[in-house]
KEBA-21400 format. One record per residue: y, z negated, x of N, C-alpha, C, O in turn. Coordinates in steps of 0.2 Angstrom, whole numbers, plus 5000, padded with zeros to 4 digits. Example, Ala and Ser with C-alpha at 12.3 -4.5 7.8 and 13.67 -1.06 7.14 Angstrom:
2
497249615066497849615062498449615066498349585071/498949655064499549645068500049615064500649605067/
//
This chain:
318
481349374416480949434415480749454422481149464427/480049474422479849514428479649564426479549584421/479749624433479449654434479149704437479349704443/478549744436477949774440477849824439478049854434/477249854444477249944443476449934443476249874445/476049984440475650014440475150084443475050124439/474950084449474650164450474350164450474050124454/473850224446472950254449473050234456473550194458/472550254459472350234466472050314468471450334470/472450334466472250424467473050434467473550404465/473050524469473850544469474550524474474550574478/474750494474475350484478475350404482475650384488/474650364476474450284478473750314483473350274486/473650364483473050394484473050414494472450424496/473550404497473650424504474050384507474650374505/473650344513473850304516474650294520474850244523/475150354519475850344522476250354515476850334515/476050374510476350374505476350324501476750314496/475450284502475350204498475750154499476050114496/475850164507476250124511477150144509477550104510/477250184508478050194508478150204503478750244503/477750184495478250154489478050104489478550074487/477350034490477450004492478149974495478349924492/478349994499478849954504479349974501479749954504/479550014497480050054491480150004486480749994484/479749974482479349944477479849864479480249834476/479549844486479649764485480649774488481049734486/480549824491481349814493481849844487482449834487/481549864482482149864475481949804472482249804467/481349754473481349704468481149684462481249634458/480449734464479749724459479549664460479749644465/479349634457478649574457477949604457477449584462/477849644453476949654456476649744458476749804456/476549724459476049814463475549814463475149804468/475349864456474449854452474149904453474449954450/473749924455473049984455472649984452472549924450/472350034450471950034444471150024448471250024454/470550034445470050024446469450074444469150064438/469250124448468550154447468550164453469050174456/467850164455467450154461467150234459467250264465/466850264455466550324456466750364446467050334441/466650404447466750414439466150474439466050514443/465850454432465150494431465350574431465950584430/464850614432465050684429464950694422465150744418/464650644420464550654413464750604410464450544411/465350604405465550544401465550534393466050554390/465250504391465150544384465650454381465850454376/465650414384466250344384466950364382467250404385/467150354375467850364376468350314378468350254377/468750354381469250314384469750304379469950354375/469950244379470250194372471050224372471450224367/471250244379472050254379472150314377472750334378/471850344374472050404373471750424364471250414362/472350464362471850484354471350514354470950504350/471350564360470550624360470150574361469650584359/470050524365469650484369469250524376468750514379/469750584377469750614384470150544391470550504390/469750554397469850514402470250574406470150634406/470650534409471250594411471050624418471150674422/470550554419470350584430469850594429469450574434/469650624424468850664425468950704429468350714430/469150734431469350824435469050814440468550854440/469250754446468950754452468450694454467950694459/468750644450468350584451468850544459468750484461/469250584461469650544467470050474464470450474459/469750424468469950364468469850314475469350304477/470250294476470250244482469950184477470050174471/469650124483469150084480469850044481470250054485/469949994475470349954471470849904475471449904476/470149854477470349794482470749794489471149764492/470149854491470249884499471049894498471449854500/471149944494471849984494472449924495472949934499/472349874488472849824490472949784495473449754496/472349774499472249734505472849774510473449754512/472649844511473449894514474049864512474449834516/474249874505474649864503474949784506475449764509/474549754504474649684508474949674514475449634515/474749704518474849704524475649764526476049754531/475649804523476449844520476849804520477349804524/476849744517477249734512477349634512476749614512/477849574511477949514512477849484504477449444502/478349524501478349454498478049494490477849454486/478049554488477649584482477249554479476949504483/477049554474476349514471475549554470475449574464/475249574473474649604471474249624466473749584466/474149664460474049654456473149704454473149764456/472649664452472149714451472249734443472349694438/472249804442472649834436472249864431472449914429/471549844430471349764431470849784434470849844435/470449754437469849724439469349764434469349744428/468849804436468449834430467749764432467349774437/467549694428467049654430466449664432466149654437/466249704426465449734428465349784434464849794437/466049804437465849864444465549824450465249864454/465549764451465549734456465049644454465049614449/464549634460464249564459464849514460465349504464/464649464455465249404455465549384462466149384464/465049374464465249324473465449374477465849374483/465249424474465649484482466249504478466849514481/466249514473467349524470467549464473467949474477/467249404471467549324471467749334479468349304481/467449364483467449354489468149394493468349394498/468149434486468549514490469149484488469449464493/469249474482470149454481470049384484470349374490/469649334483470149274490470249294495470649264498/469949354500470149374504470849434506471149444511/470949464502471649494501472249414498472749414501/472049364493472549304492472649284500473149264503/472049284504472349254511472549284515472949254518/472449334516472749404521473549424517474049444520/473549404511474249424508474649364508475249374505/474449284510474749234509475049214503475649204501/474349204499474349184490474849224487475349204484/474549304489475249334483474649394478474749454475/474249364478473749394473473649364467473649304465/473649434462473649394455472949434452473049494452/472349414449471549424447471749474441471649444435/471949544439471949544433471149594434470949624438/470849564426470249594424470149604418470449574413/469549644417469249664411468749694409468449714414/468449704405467649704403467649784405467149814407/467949804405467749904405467649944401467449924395/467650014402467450044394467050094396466750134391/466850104404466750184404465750134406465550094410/465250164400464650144402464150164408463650134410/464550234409464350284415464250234421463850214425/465050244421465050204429464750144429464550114435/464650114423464650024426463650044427463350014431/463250074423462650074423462750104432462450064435/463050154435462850194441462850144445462350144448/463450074447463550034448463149984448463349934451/462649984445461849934444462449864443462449814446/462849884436463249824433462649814425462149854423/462849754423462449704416462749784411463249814410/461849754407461949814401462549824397462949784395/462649894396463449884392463749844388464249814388/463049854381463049804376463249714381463649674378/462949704385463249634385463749644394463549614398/464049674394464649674397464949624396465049574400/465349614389465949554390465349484390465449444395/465049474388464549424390464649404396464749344399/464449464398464149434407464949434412464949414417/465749464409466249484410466449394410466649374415/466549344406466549294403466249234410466449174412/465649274411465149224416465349234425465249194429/465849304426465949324431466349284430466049234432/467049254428467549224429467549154430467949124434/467149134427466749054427466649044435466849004438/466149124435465949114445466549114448466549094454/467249154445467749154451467949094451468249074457/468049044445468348984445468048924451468348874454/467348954451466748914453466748894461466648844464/466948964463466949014468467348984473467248954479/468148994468468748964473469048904472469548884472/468548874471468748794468468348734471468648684474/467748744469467148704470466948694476466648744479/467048644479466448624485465848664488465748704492/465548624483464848664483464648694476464348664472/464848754477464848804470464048804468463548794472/464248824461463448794457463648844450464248864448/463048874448463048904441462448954438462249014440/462248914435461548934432461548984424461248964419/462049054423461849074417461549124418461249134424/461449174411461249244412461349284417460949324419/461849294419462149354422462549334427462849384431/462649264429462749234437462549164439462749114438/462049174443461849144445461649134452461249164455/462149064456462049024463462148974463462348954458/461848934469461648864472461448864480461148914484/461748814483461648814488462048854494461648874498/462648864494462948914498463748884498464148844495/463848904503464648874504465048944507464848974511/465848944501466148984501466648974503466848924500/466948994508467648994511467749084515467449134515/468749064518468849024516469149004508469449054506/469148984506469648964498470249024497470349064502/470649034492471149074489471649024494471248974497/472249024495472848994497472948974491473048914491/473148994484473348994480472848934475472248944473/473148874473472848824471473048814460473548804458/472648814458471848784459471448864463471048864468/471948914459471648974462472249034457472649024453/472049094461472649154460472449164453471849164450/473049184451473249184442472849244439472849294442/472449214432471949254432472349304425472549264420/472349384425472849384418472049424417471749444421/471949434411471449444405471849534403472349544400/471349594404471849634399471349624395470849594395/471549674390471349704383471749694378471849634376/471949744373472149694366471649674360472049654356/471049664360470649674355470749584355470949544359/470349574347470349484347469849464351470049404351/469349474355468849474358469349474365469449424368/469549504367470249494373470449434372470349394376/470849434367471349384367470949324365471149264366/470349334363469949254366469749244372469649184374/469649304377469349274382470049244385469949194388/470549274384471449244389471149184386470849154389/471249164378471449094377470949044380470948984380/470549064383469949024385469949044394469449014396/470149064397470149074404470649104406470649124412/471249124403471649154408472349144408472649134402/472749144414473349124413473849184413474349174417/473849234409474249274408474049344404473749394407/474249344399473649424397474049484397474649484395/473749544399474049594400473749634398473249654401/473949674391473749704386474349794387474949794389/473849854386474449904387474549924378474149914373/475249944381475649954376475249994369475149974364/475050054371474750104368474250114368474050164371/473950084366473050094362473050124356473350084352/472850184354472850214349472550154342472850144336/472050134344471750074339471950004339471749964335/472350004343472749914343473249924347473349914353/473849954343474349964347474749904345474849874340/474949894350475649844352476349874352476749834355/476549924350477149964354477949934349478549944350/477749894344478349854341478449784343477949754344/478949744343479049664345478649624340478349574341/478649654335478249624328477449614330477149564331/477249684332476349694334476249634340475749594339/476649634347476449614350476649554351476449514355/477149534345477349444345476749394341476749334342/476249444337475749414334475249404338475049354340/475049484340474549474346474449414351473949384352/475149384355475149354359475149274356474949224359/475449274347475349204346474549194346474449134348/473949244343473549264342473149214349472749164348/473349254356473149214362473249144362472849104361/473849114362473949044360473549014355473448954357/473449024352473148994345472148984348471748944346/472149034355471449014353471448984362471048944364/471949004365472048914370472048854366471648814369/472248834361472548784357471848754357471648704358/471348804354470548814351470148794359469748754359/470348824363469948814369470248734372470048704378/470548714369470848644372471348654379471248624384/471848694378472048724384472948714383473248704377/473348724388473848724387474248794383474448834387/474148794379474648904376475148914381475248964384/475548854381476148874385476148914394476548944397/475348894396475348884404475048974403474849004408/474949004398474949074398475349124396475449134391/475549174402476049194402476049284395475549304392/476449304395476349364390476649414397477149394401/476349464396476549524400476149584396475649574393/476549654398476349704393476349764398476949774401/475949804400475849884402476049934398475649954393/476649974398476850024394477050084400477550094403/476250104402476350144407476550204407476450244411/476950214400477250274399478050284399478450334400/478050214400478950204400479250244404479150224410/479750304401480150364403480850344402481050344397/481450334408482150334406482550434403482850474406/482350434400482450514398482450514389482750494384/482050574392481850614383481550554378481150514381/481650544372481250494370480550534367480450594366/480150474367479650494365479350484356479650434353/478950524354478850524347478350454346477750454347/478550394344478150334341477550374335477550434333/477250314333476650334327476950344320476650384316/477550304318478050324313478250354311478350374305/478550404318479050464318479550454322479850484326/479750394321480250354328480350344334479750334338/480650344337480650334346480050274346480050224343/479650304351479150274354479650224358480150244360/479450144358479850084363479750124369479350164371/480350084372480150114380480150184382479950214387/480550194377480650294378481350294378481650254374/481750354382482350364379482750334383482450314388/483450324382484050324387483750244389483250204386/484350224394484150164399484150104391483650074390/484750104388485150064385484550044378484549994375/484350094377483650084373483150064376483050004374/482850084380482350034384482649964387482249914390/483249954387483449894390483449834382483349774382/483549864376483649854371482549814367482249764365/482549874369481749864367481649794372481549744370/481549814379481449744381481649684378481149644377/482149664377482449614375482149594368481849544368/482149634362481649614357480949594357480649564353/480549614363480049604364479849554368479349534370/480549534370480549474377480749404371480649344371/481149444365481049374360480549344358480549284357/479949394357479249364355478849344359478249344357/479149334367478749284370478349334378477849314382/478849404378478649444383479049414391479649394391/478649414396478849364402478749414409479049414414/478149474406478149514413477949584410477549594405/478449644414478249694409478249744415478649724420/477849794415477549844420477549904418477149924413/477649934420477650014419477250064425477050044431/477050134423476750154427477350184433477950194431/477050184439477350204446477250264443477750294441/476650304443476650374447476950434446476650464442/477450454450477650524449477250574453476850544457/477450654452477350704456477150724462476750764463/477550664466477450664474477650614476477450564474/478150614482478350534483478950524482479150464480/479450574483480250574483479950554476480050494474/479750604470479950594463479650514460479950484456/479050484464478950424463479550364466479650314462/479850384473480450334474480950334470481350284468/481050394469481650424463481750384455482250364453/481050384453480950344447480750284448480550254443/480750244455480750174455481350154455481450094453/481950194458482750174459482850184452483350154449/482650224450482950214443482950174438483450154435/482350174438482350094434482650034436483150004434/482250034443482549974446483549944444483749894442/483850024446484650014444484850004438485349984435/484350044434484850074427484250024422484250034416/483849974424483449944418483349884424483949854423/483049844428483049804429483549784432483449724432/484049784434484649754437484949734430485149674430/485049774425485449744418485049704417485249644418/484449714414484049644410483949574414483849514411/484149574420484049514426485049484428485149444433/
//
């Protein structure tokens, strides 16, 4: 079992001596990945709901502070040896194919192939239109065609790709990813539309816990879901097994338990010995990388809750 952290790219991940020293907190107790989330601008007007939440309120409407995604990690990069980088995820449509394609192989090279691609179609329409990104309605469409180019991109000689929504010839891109064929692509979303694009392009999907409309938050939920991704590599002619399961429960609290949609303790709430329990049932149904949210209050209370986990849940489960 691995383990990773997730933070906004605002707040605590949000200033450069404090990015830098959980970062180096992070790899010295023995994380594997260190993921930042992704908004470039957030509209003032958002009438898009945001899927993580019941109200469909977005939580950083307030100020719209966000440090830019890739940049941020490239820092982090450079902090930090042996960490794995993670885009948490990647919003596709903010960005043209070749200049993403171009941004992460060059953090995979500055960081000595410790980048891992995760992406996804996006939800908020505001931004992706401000962004002079593909109409919303065909987002996963052209989401689909982006990844094609990153395969194209970090792979091919002489990159070639004639669809709707990415199209080059004639150019040569270097230099390449370190990381061969190219840095591991994880797929979020839970929807069957997600879990087909994993089954079809990606090596590891990374779906969050609590989605009010596709919740994963039982071993049962997400042992299906994930067969689910399998079944449609199997369909894409692909190896099932060469894709990994990992799950975002950015909520996971060593403490008070939290109330589930049953009435039940929410997984991944509550004393260590429960959350070390949950893991394992979930790790029955084929869970391989699990990540929780980083951010605390400020910095002590974010190092404070990296040690703790770290001692009291990933030291037992490992």
């Amino acid at each position: 079992m691995k383990f990773g952290l997730h933070f906004g790219s605002r707040g605590v991940a949000g200033e450069p001596d404090s990015l830098k020293a959980i970062a180096q907190k992070a790899e010295a107790l023995g994380y594997d990945q260190f993921g930042m989330s992704d908004h470039v601008i957030v509209a003032t007007n958002v009438d898009s709901a945001y899927p993580y939440s019941a109200s469909g309120k977005f939580f950083a409407q307030d100020t719209g502070i966000s440090l830019e995604q890739v940049t941020a990690l490239s820092f982090v990069a450079a902090a930090t040896s042996r960490i794995r980088l993670l885009t948490s995820v990647m919003v596709l449509p903010h960005r043209h194919p070749m200049l993403a394609a171009k941004m992460l192989a060059t953090v995979d090279v500055l960081s000595k192939g410790r980048l891992i691609a995760g992406v996804g179609v996006g939800w908020m329409a505001e931004e992706i239109s401000l962004l002079g990104g593909p109409p919303f309605a065909n987002r996963a469409a052209a989401s689909d065609e982006f990844i094609e180019a990153f395969q194209e991109l970090w792979t091919a000689e002489k990159p070639s790709q004639q669809g709707d929504f990415a199209q080059f010839d004639d150019l040569l891109f270097a230099p390449k990813p370190v990381q061969t064929p190219h840095p591991p692509i994880w797929i979020g979303g839970e929807s069957k539309p997600a879990r087909r694009r994993t089954g079809r392009y990606g090596n590891g999907w990374y779906p969050v816990a609590a989605n009010p409309r596709t919740p994963l938050d039982t071993p049962q939920l997400y042992g299906a879901a994930l067969a689910d991704v399998r079944t449609e590599a199997e369909k894409a002619g692909r190896d099932p097994s060469s894709i990994s399961g990992a799950l975002l429960a950015i909520y996971c609290r060593i403490g008070e338990e939290q109330e589930g949609r049953d009435g039940a303790r929410l997984a991944f709430t509550g004393s260590a010995e429960a959350i070390i329990d949950d893991i394992g049932r979930f790790r029955e149904q084929g869970l391989q990388e699990f990540l929780i949210g980083g951010d605390g209050s400020d910095l002590k209370g974010t190092c404070d809750r990296l040690e703790e986990f770290a001692s009291e849940v990933m030291a037992k489960v490992r």
